[in-house]
C-alpha positions as CSV (number, residue, x, y, z in Angstrom):
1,X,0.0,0.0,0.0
2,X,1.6,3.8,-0.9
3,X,2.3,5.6,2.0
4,X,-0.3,8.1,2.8
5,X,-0.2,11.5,5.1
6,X,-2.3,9.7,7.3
7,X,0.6,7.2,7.7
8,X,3.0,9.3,7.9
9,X,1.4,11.5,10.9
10,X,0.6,8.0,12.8
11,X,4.5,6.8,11.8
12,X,6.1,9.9,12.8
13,X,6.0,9.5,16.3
14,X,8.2,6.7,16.3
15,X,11.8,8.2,16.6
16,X,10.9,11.8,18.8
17,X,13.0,11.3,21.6
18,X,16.0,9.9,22.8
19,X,16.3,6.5,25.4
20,X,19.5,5.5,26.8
21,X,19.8,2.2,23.9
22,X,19.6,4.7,21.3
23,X,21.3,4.9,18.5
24,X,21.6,1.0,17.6
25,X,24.6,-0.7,17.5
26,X,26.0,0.0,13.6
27,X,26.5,-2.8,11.8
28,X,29.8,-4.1,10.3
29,X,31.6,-1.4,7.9
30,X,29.3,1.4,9.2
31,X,30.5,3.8,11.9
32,X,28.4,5.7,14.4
33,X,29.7,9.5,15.0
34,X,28.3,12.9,16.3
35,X,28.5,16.4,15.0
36,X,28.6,19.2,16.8
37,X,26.0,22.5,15.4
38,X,28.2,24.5,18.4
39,X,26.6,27.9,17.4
40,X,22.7,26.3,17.1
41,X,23.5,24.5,20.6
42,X,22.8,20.9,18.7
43,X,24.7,17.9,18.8
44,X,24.0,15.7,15.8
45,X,24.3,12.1,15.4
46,X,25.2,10.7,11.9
47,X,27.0,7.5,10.2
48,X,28.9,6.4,7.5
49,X,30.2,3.4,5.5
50,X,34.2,4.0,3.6
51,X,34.6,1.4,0.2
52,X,36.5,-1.9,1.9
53,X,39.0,-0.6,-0.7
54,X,39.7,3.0,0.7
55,X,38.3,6.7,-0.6
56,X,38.1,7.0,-4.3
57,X,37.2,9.7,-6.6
58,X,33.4,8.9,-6.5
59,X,31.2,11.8,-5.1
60,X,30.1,10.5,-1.9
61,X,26.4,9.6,-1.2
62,X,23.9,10.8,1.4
63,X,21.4,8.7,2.2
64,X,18.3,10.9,3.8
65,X,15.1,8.9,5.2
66,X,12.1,9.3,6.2
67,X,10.6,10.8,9.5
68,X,9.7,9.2,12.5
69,X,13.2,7.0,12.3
70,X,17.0,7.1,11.9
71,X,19.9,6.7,10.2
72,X,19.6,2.7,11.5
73,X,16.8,2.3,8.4
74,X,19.6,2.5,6.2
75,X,21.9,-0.5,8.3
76,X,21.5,-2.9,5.2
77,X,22.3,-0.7,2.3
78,X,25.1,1.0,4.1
79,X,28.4,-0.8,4.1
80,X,26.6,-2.6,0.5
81,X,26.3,0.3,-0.8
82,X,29.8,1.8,-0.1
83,X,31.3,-1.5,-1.7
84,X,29.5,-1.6,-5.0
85,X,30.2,2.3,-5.5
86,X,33.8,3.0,-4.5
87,X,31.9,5.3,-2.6
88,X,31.7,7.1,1.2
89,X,27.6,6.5,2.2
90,X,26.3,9.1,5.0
91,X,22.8,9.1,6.3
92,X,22.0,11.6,9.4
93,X,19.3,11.8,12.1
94,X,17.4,14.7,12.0
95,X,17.5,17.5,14.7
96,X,14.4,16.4,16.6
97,X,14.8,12.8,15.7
98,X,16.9,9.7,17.0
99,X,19.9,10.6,18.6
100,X,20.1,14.2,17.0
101,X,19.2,16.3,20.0
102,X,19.5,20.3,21.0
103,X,22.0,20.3,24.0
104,X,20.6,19.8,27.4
105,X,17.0,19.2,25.7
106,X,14.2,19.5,28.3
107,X,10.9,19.5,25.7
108,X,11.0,22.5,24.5
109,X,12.1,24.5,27.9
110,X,15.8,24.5,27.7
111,X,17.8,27.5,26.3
112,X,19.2,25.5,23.6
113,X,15.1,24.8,22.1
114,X,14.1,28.3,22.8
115,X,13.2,29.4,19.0
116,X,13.7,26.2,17.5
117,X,11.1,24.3,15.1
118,X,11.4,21.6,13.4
119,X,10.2,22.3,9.9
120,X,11.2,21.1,6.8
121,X,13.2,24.6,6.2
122,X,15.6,23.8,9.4
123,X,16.2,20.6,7.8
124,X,16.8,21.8,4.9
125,X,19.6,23.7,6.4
126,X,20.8,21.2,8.8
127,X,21.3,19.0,5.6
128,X,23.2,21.4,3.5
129,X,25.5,22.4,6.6
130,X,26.5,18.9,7.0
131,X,26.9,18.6,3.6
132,X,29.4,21.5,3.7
133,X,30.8,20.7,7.2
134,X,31.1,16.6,7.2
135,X,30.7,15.1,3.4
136,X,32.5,17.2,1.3
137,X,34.8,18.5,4.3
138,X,38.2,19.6,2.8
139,X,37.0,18.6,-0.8
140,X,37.3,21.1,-3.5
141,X,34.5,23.9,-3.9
142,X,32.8,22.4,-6.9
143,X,32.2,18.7,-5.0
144,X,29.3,16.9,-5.2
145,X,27.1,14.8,-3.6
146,X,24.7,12.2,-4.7
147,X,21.0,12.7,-2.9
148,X,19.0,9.6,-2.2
149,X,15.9,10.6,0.1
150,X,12.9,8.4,1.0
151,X,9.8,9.4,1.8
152,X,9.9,12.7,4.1
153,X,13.6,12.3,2.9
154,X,12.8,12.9,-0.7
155,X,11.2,16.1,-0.1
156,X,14.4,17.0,1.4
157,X,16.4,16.0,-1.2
158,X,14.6,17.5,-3.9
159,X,14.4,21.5,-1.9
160,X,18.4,20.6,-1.4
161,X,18.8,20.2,-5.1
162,X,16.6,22.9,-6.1
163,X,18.8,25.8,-4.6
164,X,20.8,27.7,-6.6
165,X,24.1,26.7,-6.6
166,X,23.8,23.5,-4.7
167,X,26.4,20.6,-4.4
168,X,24.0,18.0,-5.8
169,X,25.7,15.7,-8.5
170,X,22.8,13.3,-8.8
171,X,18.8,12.8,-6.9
172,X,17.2,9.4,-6.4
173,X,13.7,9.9,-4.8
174,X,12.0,6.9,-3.0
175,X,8.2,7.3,-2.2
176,X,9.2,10.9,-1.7
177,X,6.5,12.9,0.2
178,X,4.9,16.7,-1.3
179,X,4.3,17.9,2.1
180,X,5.0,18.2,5.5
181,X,4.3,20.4,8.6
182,X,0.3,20.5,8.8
183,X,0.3,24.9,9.1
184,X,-2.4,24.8,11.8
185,X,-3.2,28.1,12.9
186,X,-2.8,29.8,15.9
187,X,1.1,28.9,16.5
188,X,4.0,28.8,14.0
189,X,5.8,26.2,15.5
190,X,8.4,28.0,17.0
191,X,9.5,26.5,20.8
192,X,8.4,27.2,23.1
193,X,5.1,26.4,22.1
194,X,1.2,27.6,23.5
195,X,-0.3,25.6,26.1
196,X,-2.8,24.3,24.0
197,X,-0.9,22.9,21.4
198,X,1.5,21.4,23.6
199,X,-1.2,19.5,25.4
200,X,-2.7,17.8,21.6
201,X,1.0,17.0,20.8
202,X,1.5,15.4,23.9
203,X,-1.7,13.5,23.9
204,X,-1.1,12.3,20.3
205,X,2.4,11.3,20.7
206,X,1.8,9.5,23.6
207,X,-0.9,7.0,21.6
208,X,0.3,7.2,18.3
209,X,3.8,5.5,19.6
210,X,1.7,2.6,21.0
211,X,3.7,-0.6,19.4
212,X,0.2,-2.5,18.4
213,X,-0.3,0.9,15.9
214,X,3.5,1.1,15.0
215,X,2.5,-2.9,13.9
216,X,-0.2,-1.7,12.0
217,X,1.4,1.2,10.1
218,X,4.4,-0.9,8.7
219,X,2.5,-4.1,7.9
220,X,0.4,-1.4,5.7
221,X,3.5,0.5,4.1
222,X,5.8,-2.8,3.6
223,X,5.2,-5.1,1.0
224,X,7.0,-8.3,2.8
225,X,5.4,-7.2,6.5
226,X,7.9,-9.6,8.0
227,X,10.7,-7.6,6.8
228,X,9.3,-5.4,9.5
229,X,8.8,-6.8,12.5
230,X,12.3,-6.0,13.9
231,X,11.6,-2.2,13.5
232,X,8.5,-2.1,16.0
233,X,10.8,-2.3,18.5
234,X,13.8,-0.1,17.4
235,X,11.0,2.9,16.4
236,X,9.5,2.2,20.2
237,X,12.9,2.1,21.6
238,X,13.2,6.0,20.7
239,X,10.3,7.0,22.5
240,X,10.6,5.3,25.5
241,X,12.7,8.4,27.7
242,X,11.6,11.2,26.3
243,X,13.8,14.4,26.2
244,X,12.2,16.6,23.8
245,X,9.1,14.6,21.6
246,X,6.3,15.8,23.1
247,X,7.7,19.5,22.5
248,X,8.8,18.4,18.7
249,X,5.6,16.4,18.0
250,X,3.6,19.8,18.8
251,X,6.1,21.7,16.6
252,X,5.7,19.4,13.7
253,X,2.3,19.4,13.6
254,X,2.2,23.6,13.6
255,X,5.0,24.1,11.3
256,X,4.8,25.3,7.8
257,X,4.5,22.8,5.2
């Protein structure tokens, strides 16, 4: 079945906070690392896989998914990926997602949150500053990178390639997305948020993370529902100690498409 908004919105839940077993253990060939945004107060968790042979010419690739996860969906392509293409693979955790947290996060009441949102602009800008800062670090000023997004992660990819004068060699979209924050009125997202809207996003994250409807959601989005199984726990796993969801759930849900 395609992937619908309604999926999305009861999917994206899934990895809003942070719980001590977070991030997974990488697999082989694929290194877990952080990345310090020192002057937005963020600490950033990302990965990548080197070729078994050593760096080569070939542009590296970022791999960018979709919301309500990690970098961990991309585990199996990773290291696969990196062999087959000579190529360094990245994927990233959002800011607001998995393990990619403002510092000191206290949903939505610490200094570091105070004007934050988490909309698909600030994405868009944390992307193309780890572009800059962490894949092409040191690499000459017109390096590329090759774009693969899925789902929320392919409307990313396509506003990163759309800019004028971007570093985008190449754009694979899977299932890509056409929108994102809902725009509901009264709020534009911005921490710290209205009482109200605080209360529905804590009230909906709190029963949309529920693992019988994180079941339900993949078995409807994944054509082998097996394949799946594994992932109600590691989307759970994220939401179980809560640092900042509740507060980014609300902002999501406000934020400008």
């Amino acid at each position: 079945m395609r992937m619908t908004a309604l999926h999305l919105l009861l999917l994206c839940p899934g990895a809003l906070s942070l719980p001590t077993r977070y991030p997974p253990k990488p697999p082989a060939g694929v290194k877990g690392l952080y990345w310090d945004r020192t002057s937005l107060k963020q600490r950033i968790h990302y990965e990548v896989a080197e070729p078994p042979k050593g760096p080569s010419d070939s542009a590296p690739i970022l791999l960018l998914n979709g919301f309500g996860v990690g970098s961990f969906t991309w585990h199996r392509n990773m290291a696969a990926l990196a062999a087959s293409t000579g190529s360094s693979v990245y994927a990233m955790d959002y800011v607001g997602q998995g393990a990619s947290w403002p510092v000191d996060c206290d949903d939505g009441n610490a200094e570091s949150e105070q004007g934050l949102r988490y909309a698909i602009d600030d994405w868009k800008a944390q992307a193309a500053e780890f572009i800059d800062a962490i894949v092409l670090r040191g690499a000459s000023p017109d390096a590329c990178v090759h774009l693969v997004g899925n789902s929320a992660g392919g409307l990313l990819a396509a506003l990163l390639a759309a800019e004028p004068g971007s570093r985008v060699a190449s754009l694979c979209l899977l299932n890509a997305t056409p929108v994102w924050g809902s725009n509901l009125p009264g709020w534009d997202g911005r921490l710290p948020g209205p009482a109200v809207p605080r209360a529905i996003g804590r009230y909906l994250y709190d029963r949309m993370r529920d693992r019988a409807n994180i079941a339900e959601m993949l078995e409807q989005v994944y054509a082998a529902p097996e394949q799946a199984e594994p992932l109600v726990e590691q989307i759970r796993a994220v939401t179980d100690a809560s640092e900042g969801g509740h507060a980014a759930f609300a902002s999501i849900l406000w934020s400008p498409p």
